[in-house]
Steps between C-alpha positions, in 0.01 A plus 500: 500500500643823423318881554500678226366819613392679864299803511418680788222768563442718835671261710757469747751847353402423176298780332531263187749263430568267230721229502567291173770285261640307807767261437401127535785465726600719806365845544659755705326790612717798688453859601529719775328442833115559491453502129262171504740204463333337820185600374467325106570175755197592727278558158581167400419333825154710532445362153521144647330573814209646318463240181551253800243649746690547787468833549328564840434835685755713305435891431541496143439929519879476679672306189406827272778707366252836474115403663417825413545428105294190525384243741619182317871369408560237224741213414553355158740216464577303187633163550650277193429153550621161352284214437510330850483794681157558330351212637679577835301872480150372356518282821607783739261734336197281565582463852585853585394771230161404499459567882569827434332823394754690477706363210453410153620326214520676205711227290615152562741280277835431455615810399379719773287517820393836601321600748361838650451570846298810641 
């Protein structure tokens, strides 16, 4: 499984972020203290916590970059997938995504997997 592209809206610091053309291998993100490096990790994990349902008793208002701009964040992640890994994800997907409301499949197959979360 590789990502293929991050995007980040009203989240976290990130007014709007995009993240994209990853390398298959190792990716190394750097920059000065504070900028967000922490924070593209957290995304990720709230991703999973969400598409997963685990998400209990959390003030979602606090994860906003700018509440006064708007009173919802988003998360786009693009995953490429080989064969196997396909199955692997139409199995986890059953389980999890449809226990939740808050994320959705826009496209599933084994060039991408993307979902949206707001």
């Amino acid at each position: 499984m590789k990502i293929t592209r991050l995007k980040l809206s009203n989240l976290f610091s990130f007014d709007d972020f995009s993240l994209k053309d990853l390398d298959c291998g190792v990716n190394i993100i750097v920059g000065p203290n504070g900028s967000g490096k922490t924070n593209l990790v957290r995304a990720l994990k709230l991703a999973k916590d969400v598409i997963e349902y685990r998400v209990r008793n959390v003030d979602f208002q606090s994860l906003l970059h700018d509440s006064s701009k708007s009173v919802s964040f988003k998360i786009e992640i693009e995953i490429e997938l080989d064969k196997s890994e396909l199955d692997i994800l139409r199995d986890y997907i059953r389980t999890y995504v449809g226990k939740s409301r808050n994320a959705k499949i826009v496209s599933l197959n084994t060039h991408a997997y993307t979902t949206y979360l707001k």
